[in-house]
C-alpha positions as CSV (number, residue, x, y, z in Angstrom):
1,X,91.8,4.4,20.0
2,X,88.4,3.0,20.6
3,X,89.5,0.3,22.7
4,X,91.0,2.9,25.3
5,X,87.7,4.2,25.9
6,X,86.6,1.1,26.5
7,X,86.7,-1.3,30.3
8,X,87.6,-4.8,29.0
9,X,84.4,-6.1,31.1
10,X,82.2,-4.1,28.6
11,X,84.4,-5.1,25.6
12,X,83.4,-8.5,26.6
13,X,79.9,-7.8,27.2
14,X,79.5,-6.1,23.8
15,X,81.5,-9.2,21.8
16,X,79.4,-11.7,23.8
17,X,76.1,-9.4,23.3
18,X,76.6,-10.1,19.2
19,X,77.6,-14.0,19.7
20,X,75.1,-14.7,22.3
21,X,72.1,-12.9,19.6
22,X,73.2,-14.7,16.7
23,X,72.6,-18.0,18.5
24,X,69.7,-16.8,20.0
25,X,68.5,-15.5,16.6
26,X,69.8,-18.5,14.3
27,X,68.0,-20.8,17.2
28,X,65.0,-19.5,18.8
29,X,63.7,-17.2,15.6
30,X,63.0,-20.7,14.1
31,X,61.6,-21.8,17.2
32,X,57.6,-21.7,15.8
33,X,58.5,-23.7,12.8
34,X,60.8,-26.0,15.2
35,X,57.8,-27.3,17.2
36,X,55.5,-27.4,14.6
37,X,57.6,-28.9,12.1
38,X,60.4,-31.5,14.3
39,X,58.3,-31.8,17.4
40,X,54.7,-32.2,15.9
41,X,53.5,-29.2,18.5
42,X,50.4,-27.7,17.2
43,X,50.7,-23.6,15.7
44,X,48.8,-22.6,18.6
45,X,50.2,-24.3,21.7
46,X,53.7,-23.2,20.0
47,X,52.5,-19.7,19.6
48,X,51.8,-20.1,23.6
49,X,54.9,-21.5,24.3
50,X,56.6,-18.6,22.6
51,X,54.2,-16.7,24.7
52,X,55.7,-17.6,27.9
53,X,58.9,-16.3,27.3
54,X,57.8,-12.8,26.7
55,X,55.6,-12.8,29.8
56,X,57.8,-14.7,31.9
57,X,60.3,-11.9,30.9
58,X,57.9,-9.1,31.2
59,X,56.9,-10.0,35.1
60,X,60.4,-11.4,35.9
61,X,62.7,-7.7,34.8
62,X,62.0,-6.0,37.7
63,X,63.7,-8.4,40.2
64,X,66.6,-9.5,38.2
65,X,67.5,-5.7,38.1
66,X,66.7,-5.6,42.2
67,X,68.5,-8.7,42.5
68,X,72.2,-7.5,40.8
69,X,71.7,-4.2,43.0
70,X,71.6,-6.5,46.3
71,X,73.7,-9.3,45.5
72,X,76.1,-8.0,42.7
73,X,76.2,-8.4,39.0
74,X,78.6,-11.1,39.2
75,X,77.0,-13.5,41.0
76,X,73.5,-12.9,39.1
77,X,75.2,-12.8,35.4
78,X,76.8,-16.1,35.8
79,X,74.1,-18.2,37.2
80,X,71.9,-16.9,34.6
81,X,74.5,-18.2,32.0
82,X,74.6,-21.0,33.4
83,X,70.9,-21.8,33.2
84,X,70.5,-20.2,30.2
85,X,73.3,-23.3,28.8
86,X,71.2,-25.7,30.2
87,X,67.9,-24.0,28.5
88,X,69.2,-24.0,25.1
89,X,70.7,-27.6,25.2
90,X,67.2,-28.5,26.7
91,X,65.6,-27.1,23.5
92,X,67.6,-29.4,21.5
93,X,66.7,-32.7,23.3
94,X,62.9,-31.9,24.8
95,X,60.6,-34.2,23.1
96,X,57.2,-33.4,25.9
97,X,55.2,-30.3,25.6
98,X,55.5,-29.3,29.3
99,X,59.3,-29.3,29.1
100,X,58.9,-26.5,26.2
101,X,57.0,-24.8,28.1
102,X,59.0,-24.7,31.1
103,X,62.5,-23.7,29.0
104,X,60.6,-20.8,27.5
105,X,59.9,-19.6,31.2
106,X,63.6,-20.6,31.9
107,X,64.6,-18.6,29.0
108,X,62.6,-15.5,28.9
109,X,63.3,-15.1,33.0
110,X,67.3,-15.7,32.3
111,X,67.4,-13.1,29.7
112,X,65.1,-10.2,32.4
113,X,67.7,-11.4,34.9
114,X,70.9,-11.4,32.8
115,X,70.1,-8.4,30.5
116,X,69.2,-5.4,33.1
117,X,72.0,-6.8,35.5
118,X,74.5,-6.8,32.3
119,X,73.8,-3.1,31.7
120,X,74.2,-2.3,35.3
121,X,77.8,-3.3,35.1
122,X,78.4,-1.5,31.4
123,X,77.5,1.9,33.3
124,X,79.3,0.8,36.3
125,X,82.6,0.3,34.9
126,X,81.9,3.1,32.4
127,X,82.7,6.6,32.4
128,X,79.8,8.9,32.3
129,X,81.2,10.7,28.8
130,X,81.9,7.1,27.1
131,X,78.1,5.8,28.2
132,X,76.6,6.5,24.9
133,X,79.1,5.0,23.0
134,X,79.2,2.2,24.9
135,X,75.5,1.5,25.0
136,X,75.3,2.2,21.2
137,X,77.9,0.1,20.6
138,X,75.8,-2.6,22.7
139,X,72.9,-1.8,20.4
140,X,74.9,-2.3,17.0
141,X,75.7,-5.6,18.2
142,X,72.1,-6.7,19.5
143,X,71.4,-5.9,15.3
144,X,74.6,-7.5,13.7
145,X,73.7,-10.4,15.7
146,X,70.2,-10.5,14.7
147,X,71.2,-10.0,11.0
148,X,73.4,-12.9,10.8
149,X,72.2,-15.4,13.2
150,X,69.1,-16.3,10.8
151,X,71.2,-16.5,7.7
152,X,73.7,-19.3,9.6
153,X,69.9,-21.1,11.1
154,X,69.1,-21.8,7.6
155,X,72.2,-23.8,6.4
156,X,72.5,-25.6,9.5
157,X,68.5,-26.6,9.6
158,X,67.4,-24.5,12.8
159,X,63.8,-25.1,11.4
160,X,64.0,-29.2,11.2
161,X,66.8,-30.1,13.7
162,X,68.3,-29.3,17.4
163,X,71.6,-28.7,15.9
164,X,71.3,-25.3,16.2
165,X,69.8,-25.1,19.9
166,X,73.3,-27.1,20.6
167,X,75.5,-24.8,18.8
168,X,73.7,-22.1,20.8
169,X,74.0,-23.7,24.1
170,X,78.2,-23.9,23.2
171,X,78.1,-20.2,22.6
172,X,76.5,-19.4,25.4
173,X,78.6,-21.9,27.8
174,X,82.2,-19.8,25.9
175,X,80.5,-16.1,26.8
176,X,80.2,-17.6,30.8
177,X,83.5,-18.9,30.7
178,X,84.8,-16.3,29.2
179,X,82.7,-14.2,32.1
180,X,84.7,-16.2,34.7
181,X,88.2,-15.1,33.2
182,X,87.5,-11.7,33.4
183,X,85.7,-11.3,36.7
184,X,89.0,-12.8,38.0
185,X,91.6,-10.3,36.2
186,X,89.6,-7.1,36.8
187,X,88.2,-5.9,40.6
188,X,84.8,-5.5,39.8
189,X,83.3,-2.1,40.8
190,X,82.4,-0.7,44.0
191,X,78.9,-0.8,42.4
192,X,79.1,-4.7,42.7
193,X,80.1,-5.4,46.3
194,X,77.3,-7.3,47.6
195,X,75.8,-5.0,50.7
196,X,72.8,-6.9,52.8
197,X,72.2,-3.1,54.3
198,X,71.3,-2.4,50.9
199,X,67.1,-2.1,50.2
200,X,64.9,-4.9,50.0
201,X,62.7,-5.8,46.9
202,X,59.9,-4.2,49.0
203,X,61.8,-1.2,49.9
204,X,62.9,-0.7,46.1
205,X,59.7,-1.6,44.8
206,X,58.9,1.6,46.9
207,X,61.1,3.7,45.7
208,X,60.4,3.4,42.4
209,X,56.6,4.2,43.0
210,X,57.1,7.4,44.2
211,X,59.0,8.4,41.0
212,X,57.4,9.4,38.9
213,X,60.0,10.9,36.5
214,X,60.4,7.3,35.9
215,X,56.7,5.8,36.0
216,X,56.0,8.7,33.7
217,X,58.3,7.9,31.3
218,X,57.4,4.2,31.6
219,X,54.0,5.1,30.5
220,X,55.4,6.7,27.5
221,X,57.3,3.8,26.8
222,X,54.8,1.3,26.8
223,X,53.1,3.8,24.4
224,X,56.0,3.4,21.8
225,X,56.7,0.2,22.4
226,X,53.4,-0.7,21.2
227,X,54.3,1.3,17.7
228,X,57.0,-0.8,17.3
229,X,56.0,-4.1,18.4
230,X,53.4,-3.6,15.4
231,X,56.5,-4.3,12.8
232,X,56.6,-8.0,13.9
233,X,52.8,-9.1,14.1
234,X,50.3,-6.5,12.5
235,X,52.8,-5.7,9.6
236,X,53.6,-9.1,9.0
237,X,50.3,-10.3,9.2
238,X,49.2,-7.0,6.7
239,X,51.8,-7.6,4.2
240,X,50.9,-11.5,3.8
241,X,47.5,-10.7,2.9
242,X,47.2,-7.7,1.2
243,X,46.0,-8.3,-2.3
244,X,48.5,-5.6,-3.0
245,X,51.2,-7.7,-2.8
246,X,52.1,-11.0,-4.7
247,X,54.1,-12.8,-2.5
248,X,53.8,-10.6,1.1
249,X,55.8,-13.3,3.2
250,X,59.2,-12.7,0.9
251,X,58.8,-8.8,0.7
252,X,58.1,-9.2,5.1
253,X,61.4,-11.0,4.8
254,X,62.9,-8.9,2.6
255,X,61.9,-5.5,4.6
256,X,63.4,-7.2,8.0
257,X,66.8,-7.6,6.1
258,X,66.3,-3.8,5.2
259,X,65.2,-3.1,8.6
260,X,69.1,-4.6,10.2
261,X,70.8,-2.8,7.2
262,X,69.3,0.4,8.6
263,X,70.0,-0.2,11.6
264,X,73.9,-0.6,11.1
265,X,74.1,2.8,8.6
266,X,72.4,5.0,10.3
267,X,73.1,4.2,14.0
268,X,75.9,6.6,14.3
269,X,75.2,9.7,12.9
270,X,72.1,9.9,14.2
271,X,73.6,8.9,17.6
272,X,75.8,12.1,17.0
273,X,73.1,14.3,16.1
274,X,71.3,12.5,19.0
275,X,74.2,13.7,21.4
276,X,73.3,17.4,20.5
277,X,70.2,17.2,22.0
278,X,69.3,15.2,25.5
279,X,68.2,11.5,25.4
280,X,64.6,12.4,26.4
281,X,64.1,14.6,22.8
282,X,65.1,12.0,20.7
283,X,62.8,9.3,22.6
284,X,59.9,11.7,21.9
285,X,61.0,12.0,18.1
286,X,60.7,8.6,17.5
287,X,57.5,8.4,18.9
288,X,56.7,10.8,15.6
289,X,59.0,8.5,13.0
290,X,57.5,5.4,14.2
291,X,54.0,6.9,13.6
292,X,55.1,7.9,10.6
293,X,56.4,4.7,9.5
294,X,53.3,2.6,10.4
295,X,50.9,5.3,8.4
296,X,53.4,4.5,5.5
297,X,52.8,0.7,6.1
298,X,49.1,1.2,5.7
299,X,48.9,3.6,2.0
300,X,51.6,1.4,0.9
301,X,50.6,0.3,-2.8
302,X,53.8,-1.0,-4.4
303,X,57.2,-2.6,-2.6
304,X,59.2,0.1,-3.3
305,X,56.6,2.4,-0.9
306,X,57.0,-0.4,1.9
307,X,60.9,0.1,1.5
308,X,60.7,3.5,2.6
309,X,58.4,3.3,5.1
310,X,60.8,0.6,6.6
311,X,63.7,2.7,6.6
312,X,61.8,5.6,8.4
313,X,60.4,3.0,10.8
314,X,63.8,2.1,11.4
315,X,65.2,5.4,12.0
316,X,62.5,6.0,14.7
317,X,63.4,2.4,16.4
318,X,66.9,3.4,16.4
319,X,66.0,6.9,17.9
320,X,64.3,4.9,20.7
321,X,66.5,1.7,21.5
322,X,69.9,4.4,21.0
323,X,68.4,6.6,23.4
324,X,66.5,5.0,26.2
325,X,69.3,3.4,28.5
326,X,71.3,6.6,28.4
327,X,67.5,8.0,29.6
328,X,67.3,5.9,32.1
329,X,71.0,6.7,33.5
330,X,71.0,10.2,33.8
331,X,67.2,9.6,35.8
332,X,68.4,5.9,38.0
333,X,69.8,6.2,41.5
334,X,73.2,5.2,41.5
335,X,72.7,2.3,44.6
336,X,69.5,0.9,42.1
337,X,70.7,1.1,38.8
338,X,70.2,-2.7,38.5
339,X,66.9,-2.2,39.5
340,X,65.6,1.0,37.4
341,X,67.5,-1.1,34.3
342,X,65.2,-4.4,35.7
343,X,62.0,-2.1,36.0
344,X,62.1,-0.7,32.3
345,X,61.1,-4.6,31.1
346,X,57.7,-3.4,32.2
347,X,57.9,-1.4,28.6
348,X,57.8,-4.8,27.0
349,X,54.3,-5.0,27.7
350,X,53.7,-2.6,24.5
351,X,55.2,-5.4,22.8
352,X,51.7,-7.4,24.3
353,X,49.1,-4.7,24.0
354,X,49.9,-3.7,20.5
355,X,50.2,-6.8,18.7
356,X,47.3,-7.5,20.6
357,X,45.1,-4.1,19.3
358,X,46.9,-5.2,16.2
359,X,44.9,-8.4,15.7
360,X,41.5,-6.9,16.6
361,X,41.8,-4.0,14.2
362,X,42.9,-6.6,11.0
363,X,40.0,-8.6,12.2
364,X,37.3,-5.9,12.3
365,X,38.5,-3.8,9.5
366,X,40.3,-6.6,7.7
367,X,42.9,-5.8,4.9
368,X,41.1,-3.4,3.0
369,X,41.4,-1.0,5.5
370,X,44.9,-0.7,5.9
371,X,45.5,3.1,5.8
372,X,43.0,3.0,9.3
373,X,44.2,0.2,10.9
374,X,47.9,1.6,10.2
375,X,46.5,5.4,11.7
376,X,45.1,4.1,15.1
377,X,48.0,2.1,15.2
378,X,49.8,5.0,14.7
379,X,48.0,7.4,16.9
380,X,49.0,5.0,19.8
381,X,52.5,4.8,19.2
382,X,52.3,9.0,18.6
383,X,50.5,8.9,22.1
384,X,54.3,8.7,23.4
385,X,55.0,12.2,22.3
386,X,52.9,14.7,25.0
387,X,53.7,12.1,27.7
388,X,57.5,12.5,26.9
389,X,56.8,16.2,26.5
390,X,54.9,16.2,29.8
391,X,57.8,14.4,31.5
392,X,60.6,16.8,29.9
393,X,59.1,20.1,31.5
394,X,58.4,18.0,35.4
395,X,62.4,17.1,34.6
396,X,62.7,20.7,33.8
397,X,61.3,22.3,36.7
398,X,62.9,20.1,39.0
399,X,66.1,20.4,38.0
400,X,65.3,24.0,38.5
401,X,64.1,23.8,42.1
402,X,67.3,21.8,42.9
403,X,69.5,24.5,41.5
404,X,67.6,27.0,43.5
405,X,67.7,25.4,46.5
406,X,71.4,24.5,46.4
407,X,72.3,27.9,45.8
408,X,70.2,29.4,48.9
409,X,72.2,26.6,50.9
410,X,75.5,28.3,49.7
């Protein structure tokens, strides 16, 4: 049974990963229109205070991963539920500009503490052959989450109202409490005992410099990331004015739908195909797909072309997201997983630079260009391929030089 397989701490991770997106997604997606629309914040002070959250999260991964590793992922995942309550109920009540501002710091900092330090603990009290499932099945929930939540924010008004900011807040207040319960019935993992011998922030910050398995792949990452990141702002922005389209913001709606379908069908048999092959092959295949996809964005003349460029965008994505935290396992050491977990939030800042490039090639080219806004765009996602390459054969070689020196030992 699948359940066997599984630690009831990761269980409850996994349930509380799909209730805790749904609220976030029925809750914060409407978050623009919220502050706009019920709060009378103009578009481009809420653009910046959606702004914060990313960067707050972007600069803030690294410790929360250190953090768990010296203190323990209990203590770290529960104060960041409990803040993250607080932020969400805050959304529903703030009334001042500032105060946004300062719950989208709050929020983007509680989910790079809470998320890195969460995975830490699903490889802890996972075994090493059920990892993949257990990450995947992490993953499947992140999408079923993000399918539903927005469907439920419409009936209940998440674009006029702070109901949904409330409800939100609830869900997140169960998933602590629920937390609580478990961390009691189950001895947490070796993994978890909180050691002050163990490294500093400085010391770690160290140690991840001088790898450069890692810092290589993170450079690969960012390169990807920024492929993908182009779904939600250049794509968006493309399909809404492109003359070739009559009503771009519904098919963008409709493709997003299409793009959590995909997601669902074809996690897991490309996750078993994925297993016949190591997790760095299929992160530098979906640098490829991804490139693909955004090419097909750009020649795309009729809907039905934009469908299937959506679906073979979203095979890439799920390539990438399946992939990486089993990637970044098999390469973490086992005292810092916390922190290499933490340290790959640095990859979010594709999710800036590419949105970024994003806006400066629609506004130099404009929309009539598509097809070469779309292949630069494309070229920097595919960019991700020989740096993955480069880092499989330095993976390669080492493992080599550690077999061969092991082997002299004996």
């Amino acid at each position: 049974m699948l359940h066997k397989n599984i630690h009831p701490l990761a269980l409850n991770i996994i349930l509380g990963t799909f209730f805790s997106r749904l609220a976030t997604s029925m809750s914060i997606s409407f978050l623009a229109i919220y502050l706009t629309t019920a709060r009378s914040i103009s578009p481009k002070i809420s653009g910046i205070i959606i702004a914060t959250s990313a960067l707050a999260a972007v600069f803030t991964s690294f410790f929360g991963g250190s953090l768990s590793d010296r203190y323990g992922r209990k203590k770290l995942m529960l104060i960041s539920m409990t803040v993250w309550t607080i932020v969400f109920l805050g959304y529903g009540i703030a009334t001042s500009t500032f105060t946004f501002f300062i719950l989208s710091a709050l929020n983007g900092c509680c989910r790079s503490f809470f998320e890195p330090t969460s995975k830490a603990l699903l490889s802890d009290v996972t075994t090493p052959k059920n990892r993949l499932l257990v990450f995947n099945l992490r993953y499947g929930a992140i999408n079923a989450g993000v399918a539903i939540g927005p469907l439920i924010g419409l009936q209940i008004g998440s674009a006029e109202s702070g109901l949904p900011f409330f409800v939100a807040g609830l869900v997140y207040f169960i998933y602590m409490v629920s937390l609580i319960i478990q961390f009691r019935i189950y001895k947490m993992p070796s993994n978890d005992m909180v050691n002050t011998s163990r490294t500093t922030i400085k010391t770690t910050l160290t140690v991840i410099r001088k790898d450069k398995v890692f810092l290589l792949a993170l450079l690969g990452m960012i390169s990807i990331y920024a492929g993908y990141s182009q779904l939600h702002s250049t794509v968006a922005q493309y399909l809404a004015l492109s003359p070739n389209f009559k009503n771009g913001t519904h098919l963008f709606s409709q493709i997003i739908m299409l793009n959590g379908i995909t997601v669902l069908v074809v996690q897991y048999p490309l996750t078993r195909i994925g297993k016949r092959f190591s997790a760095l092959v299929s992160i530098m295949f979906s640098s490829l797909i991804i490139g693909m996809g955004l090419i097909g964005f750009g020649i795309s003349e009729r809907y039905w072309q934009v469908y299937i460029s959506t679906i073979i965008f979203t095979i890439g994505e799920v390539l990438m997201f399946s992939m990486w935290d089993i990637f970044i396992d098999e390469i973490a050491k086992p005292e810092l997983k916390g922190t290499y977990y933490g340290a790959i939030g640095f990859s979010e800042l594709g999710g800036v630079i590419g949105p970024f490039i994003g806006g400066i090639l629609l506004n130099y080219y404009s929309i009539s260009k598509g097809n070469l806004i779309f292949s630069i765009l494309s070229g920097i996602c595919v960019l991700g391929f020989p740096i993955m390459w480069f880092l499989a054969i330095i993976i390669k070689r080492r493992d080599t030089l550690e077999k061969n020196t092991t082997q002299h030992v004996v």
